[in-house]
C-alpha beads as a LAMMPS data file, in Angstrom:
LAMMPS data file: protein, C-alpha beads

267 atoms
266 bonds

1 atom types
1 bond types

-500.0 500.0 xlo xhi
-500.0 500.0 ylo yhi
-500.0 500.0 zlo zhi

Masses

1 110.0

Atoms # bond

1 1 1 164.690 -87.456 65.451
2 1 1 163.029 -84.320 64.945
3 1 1 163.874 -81.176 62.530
4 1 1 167.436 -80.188 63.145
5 1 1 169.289 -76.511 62.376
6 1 1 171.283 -76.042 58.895
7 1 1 174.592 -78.549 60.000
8 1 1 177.293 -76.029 58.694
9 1 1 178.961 -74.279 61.801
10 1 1 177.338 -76.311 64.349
11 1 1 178.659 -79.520 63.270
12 1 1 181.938 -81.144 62.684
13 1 1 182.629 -81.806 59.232
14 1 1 182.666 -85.607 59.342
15 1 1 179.212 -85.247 60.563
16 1 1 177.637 -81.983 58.540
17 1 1 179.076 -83.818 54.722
18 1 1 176.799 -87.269 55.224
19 1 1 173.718 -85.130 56.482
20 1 1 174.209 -82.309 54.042
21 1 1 174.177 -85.785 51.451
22 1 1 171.423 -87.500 52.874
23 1 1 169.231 -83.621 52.613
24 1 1 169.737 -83.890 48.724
25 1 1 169.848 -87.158 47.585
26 1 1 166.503 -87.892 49.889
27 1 1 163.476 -86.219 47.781
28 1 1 164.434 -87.936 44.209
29 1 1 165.360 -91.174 46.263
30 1 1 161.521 -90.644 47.946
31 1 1 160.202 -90.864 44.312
32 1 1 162.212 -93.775 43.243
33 1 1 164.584 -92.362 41.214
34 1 1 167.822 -93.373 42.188
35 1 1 169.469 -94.625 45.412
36 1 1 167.995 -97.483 47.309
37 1 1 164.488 -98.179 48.399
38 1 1 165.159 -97.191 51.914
39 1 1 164.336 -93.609 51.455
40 1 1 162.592 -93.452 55.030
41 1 1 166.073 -93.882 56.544
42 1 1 167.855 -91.485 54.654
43 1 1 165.058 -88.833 55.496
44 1 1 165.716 -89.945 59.592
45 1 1 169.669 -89.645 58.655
46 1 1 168.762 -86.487 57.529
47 1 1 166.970 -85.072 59.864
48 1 1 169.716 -86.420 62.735
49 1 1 172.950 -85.156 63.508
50 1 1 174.071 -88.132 64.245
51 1 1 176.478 -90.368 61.534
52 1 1 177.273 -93.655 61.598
53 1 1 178.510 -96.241 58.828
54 1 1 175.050 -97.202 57.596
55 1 1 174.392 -93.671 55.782
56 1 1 177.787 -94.366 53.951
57 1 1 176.429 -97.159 52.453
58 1 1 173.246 -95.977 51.858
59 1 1 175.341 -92.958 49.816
60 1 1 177.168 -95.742 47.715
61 1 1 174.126 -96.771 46.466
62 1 1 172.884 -93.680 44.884
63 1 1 174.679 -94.650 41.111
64 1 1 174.652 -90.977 39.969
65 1 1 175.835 -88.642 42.434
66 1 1 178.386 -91.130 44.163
67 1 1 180.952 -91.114 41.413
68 1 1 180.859 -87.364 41.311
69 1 1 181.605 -87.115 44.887
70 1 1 184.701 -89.902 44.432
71 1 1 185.866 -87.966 41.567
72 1 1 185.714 -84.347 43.453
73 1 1 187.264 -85.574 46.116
74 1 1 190.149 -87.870 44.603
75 1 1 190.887 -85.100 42.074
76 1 1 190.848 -82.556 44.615
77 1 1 193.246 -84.410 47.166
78 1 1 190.349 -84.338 49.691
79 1 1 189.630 -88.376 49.649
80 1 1 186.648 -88.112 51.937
81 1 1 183.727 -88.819 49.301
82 1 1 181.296 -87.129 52.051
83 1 1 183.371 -84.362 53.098
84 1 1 181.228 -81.384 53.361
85 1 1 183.564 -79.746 50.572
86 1 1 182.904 -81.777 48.292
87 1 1 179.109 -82.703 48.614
88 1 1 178.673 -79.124 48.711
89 1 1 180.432 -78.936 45.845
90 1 1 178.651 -81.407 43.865
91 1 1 175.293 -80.303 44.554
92 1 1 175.314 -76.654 45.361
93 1 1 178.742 -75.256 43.713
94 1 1 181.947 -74.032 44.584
95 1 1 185.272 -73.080 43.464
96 1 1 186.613 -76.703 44.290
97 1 1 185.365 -77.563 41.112
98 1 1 187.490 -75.243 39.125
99 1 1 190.455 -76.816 37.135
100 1 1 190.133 -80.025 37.349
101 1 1 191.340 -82.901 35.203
102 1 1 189.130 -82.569 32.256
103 1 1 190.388 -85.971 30.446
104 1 1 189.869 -87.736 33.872
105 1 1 186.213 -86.152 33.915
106 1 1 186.051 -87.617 30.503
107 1 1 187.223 -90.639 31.781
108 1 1 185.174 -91.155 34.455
109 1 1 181.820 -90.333 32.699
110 1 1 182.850 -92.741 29.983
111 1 1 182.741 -95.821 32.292
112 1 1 179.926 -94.810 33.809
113 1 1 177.599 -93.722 30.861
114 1 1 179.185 -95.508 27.681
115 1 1 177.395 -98.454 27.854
116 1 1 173.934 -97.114 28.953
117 1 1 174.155 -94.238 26.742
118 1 1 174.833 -96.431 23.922
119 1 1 175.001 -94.857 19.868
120 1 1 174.578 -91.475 22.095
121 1 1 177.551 -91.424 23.785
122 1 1 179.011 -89.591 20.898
123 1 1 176.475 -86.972 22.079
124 1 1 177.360 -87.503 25.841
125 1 1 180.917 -86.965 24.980
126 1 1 180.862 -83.362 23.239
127 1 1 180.205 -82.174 27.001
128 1 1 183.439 -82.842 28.208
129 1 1 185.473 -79.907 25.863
130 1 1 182.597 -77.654 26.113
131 1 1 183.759 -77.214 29.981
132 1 1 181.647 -79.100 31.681
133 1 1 181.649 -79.211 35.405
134 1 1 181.230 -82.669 37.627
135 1 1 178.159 -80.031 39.458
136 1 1 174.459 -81.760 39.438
137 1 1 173.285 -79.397 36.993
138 1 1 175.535 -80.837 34.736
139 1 1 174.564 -84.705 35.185
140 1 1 171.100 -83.127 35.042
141 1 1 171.215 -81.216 31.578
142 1 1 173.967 -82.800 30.457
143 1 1 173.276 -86.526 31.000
144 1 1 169.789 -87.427 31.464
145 1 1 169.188 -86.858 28.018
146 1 1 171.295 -89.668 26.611
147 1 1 171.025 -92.072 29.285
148 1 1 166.998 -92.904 29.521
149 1 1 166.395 -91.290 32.566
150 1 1 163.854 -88.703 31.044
151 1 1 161.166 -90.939 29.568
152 1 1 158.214 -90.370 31.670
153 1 1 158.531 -93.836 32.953
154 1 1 157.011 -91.888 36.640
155 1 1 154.469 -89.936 35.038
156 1 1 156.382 -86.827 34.668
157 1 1 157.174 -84.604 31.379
158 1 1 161.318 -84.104 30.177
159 1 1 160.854 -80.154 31.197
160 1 1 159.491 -81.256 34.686
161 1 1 162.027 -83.478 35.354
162 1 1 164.865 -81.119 34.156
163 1 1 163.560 -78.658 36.307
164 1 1 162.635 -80.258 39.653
165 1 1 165.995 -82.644 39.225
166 1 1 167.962 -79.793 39.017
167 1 1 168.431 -78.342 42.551
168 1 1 166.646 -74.623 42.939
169 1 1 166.965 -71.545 44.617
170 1 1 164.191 -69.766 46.437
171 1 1 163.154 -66.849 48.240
172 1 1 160.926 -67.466 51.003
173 1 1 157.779 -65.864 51.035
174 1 1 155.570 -67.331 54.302
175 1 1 156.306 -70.697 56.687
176 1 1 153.319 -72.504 56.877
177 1 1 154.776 -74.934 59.359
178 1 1 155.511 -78.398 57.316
179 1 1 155.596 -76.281 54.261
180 1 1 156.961 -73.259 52.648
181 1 1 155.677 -70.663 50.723
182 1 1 158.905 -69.647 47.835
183 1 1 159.244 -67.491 44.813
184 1 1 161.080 -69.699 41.893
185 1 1 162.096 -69.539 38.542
186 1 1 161.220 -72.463 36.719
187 1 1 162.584 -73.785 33.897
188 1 1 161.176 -72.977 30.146
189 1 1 161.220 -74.298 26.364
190 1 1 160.636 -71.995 23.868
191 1 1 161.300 -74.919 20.918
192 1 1 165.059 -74.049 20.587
193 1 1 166.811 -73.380 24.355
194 1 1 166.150 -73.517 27.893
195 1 1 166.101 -70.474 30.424
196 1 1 164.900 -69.568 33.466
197 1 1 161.508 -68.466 33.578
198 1 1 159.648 -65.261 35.475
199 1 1 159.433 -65.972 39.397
200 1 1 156.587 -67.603 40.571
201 1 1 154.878 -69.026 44.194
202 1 1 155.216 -72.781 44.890
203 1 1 154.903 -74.726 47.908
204 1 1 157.875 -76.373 49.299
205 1 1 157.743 -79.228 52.238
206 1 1 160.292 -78.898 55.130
207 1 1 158.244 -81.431 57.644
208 1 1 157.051 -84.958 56.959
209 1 1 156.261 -86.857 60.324
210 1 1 158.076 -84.817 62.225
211 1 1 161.094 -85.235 60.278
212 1 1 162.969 -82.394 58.404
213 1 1 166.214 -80.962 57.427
214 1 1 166.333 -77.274 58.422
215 1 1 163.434 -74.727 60.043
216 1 1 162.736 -71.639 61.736
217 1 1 162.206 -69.881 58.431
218 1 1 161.976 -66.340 58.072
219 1 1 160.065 -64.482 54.432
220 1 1 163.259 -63.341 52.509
221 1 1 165.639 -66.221 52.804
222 1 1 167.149 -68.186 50.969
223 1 1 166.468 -71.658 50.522
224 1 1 167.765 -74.648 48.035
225 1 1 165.008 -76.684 46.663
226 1 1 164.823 -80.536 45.509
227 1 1 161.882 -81.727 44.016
228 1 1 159.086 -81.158 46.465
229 1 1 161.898 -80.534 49.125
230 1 1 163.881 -77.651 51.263
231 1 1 167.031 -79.279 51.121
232 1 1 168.875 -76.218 53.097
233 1 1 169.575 -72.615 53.684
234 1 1 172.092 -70.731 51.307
235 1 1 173.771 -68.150 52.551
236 1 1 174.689 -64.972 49.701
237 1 1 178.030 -67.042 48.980
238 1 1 176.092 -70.471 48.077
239 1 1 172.821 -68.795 46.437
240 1 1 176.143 -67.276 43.696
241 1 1 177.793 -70.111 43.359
242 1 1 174.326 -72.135 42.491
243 1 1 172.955 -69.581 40.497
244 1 1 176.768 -69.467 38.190
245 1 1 177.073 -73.152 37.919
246 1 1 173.252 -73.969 37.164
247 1 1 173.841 -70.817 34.412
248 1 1 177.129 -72.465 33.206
249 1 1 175.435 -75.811 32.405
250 1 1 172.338 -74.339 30.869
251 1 1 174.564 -71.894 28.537
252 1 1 176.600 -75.325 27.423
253 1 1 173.264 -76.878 26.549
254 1 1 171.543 -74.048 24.591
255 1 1 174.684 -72.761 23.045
256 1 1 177.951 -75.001 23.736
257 1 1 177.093 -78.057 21.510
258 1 1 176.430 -79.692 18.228
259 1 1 174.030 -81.622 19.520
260 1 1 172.114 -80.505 23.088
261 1 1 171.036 -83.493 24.919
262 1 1 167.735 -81.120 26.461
263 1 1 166.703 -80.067 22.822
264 1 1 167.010 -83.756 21.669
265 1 1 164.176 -85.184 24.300
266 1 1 162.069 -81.475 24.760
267 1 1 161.832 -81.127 20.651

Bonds

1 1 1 2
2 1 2 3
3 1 3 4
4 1 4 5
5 1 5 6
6 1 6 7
7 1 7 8
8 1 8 9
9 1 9 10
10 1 10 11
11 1 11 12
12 1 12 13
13 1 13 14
14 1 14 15
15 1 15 16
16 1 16 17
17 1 17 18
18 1 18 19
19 1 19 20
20 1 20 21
21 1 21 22
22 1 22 23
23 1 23 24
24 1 24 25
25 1 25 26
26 1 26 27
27 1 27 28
28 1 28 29
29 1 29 30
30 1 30 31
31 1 31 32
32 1 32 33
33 1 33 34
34 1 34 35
35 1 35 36
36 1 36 37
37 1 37 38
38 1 38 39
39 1 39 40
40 1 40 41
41 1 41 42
42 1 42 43
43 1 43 44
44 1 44 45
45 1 45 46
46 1 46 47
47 1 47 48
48 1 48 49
49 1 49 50
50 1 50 51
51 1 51 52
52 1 52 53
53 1 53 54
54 1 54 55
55 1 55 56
56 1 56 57
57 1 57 58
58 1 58 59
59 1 59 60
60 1 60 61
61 1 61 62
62 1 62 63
63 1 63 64
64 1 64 65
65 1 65 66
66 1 66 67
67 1 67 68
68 1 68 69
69 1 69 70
70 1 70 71
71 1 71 72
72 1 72 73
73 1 73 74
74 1 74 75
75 1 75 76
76 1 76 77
77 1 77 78
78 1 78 79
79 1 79 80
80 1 80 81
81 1 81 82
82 1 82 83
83 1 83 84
84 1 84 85
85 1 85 86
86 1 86 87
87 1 87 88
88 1 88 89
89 1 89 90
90 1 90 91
91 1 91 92
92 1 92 93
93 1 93 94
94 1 94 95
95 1 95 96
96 1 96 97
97 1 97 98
98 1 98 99
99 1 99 100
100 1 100 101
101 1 101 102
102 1 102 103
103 1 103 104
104 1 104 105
105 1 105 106
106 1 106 107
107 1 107 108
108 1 108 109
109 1 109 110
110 1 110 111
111 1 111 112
112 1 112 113
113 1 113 114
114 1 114 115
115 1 115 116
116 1 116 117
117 1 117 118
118 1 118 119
119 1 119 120
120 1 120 121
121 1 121 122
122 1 122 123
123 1 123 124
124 1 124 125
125 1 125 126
126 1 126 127
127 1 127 128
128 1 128 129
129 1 129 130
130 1 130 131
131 1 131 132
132 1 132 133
133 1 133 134
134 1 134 135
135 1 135 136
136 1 136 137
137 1 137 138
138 1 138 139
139 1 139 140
140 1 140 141
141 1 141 142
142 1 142 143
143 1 143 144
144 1 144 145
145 1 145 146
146 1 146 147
147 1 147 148
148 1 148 149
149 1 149 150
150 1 150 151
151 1 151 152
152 1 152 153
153 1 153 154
154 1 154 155
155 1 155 156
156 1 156 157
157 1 157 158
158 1 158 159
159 1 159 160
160 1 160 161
161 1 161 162
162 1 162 163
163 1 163 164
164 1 164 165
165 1 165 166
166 1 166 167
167 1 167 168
168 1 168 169
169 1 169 170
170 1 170 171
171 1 171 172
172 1 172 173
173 1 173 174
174 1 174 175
175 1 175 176
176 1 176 177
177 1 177 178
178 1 178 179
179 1 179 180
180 1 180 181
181 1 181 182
182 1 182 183
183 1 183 184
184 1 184 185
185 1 185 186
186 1 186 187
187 1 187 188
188 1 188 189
189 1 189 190
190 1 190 191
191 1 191 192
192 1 192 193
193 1 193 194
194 1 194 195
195 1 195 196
196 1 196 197
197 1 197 198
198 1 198 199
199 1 199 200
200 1 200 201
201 1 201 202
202 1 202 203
203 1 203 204
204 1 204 205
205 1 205 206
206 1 206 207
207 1 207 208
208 1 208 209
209 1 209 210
210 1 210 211
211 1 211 212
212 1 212 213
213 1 213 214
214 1 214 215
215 1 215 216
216 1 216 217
217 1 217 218
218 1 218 219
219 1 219 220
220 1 220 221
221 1 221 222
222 1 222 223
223 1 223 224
224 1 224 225
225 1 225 226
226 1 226 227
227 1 227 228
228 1 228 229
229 1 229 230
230 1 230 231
231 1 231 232
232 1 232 233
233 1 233 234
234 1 234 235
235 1 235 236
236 1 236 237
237 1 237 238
238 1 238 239
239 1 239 240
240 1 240 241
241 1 241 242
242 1 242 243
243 1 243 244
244 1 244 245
245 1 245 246
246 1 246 247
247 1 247 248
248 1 248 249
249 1 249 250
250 1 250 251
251 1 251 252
252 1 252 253
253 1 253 254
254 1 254 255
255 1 255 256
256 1 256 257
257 1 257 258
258 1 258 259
259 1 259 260
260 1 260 261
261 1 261 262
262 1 262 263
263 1 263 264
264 1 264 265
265 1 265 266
266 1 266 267
C-alpha cells in the first residue's frame, strides 16, 4: 500500500469516511494517546483505499472521537458513524454541526466524562450553554482540561498538547519528499487567553515507509495538520470551516466561561 490521492471525489463514500478516519485518528494513536496499540494498521488503512470491517473496529476503539461521530450521525439522521459527512464534520467542520440537540450533547458528554472528570465536571458542564460544538477543537479545549489528559504523562507541556491535538491548517511552502515544509500558526499563552500566534515554518511528515495519506504537493496549498502529520488537503470551503470552528472553541474558552478549562492547567 503505497501513498494514495486525497479520497474525496475519487472514492465512494463508504470507502473515503473510514480512510478520511483512519488519516486523523492515526498520528495521536502513533504516540499512544488514544485508540488501540495497532497504530501500524491504521497508518496501512490509511494509506489504502481499500475498507473492510477491521478498520471499523479499530475506529470503535478510539474512546474520544467515536462517540462524537455516533452522536453526529444519530442526531443528524445520517446513522453511518464513518460516513464521510460526518467524520468530516467532526474533525475538520461543517455546517452539519449546526443546530443540534444541545441537551443531548449535554447528555452524551455527561456519560462519557462525569465520572473521569470527577469534582470538575461542574467545570466540564458550563460548555454545553456556552454553544459548544461536538467539533475536535472542542473535545480538545474544552475537555482535556478536566479529564487528565494534559498532564505531561508523554513528556509534552499543556500548550503543546493543546496545540498539536488540535488539528491545523497550513500553507505549504516546499515538498521535501516524506516531509513538508508549512507556514502555521501556533497556539499562544499570554497568562490570561489563548490565540493564534504569528505564522511560522515547521516540518510536516506525509511518508513513513512508504506509507502516506495524500501527495503530489504543490508550495501554496492547503494542508490539515495532526501532530507531526499531513492528515489531508483542504480545499477554500474546508480551510473556512476549520479556521470558524477552531475560532468558535477558542473564543468559548478565553471568553465564554466562568471557569476555562485551558487557563485552569496553562496558569
Amino acid at each position: 500500500m503505497k501513498a494514495s490521492p486525497d479520497p474525496r471525489g475519487t472514492l465512494s463514500p463508504e470507502v473515503a469516511g473510514p480512510l478520511l478516519f483512519a488519516r486523523f485518528a492515526y498520528p495521536p494513536n502513533e504516540l499512544g494517546y488514544c485508540g488501540s496499540e495497532d497504530h501500524r494498521t491504521l497508518l496501512e488503512y490509511g494509506a489504502a483505499q481499500v475498507v473492510d470491517p477491521g478498520i471499523r473496529e479499530l475506529a470503535k476503539g478510539f474512546s474520544g472521537a467515536w462517540p462524537y461521530l455516533q452522536f453526529i450521525a444519530t442526531e443528524t439522521g445520517i446513522g453511518d458513524p464513518l460516513d464521510t459527512r460526518v467524520v468530516e464534520a467532526y474533525w475538520i467542520g461543517s455546517p452539519l454541526l449546526e443546530g443540534l440537540d444541545v441537551t443531548a450533547l449535554g447528555n452524551s458528554l455527561r456519560d462519557r466524562f462525569a465520572p473521569r472528570a470527577g469534582a470538575s465536571w461542574k467545570y466540564l458542564e458550563e460548555t454545553i450553554p456556552a454553544k459548544a460544538l461536538p467539533h475536535h477543537s472542542f473535545h480538545v479545549l474544552g475537555v482535556y482540561p478536566w479529564v487528565g489528559l494534559l498532564n505531561g504523562d508523554l513528556g509534552d507541556h499543556p500548550l503543546r498538547i493543546l496545540d498539536r491535538c488540535r488539528i491545523r491548517w497550513g500553507r505549504v511552502v516546499a515538498d521535501l519528499g516524506e516531509k513538508l515544509v508549512v507556514s502555521s500558526r501556533p497556539l499562544e499563552w499570554d497568562g490570561r487567553s489563548l490565540s493564534l500566534g504569528a505564522e511560522i515554518e515547521e516540518l510536516a511528515v506525509t511518508t513513513l515507509e512508504g506509507y502516506g495519506f495524500v501527495s503530489g504537493f504543490s508550495p501554496g496549498e492547503w494542508v490539515a495538520l495532526h501532530w507531526d502529520w499531513v492528515c489531508d488537503r483542504l480545499d477554500r470551503r474546508q480551510l473556512a470551516n476549520l479556521q470558524r470552528y477552531t475560532n468558535t472553541h477558542l473564543s468559548i474558552a478565553n471568553h465564554g466561561l466562568a471557569h476555562p478549562g485551558p487557563a485552569t492547567v496553562l496558569g
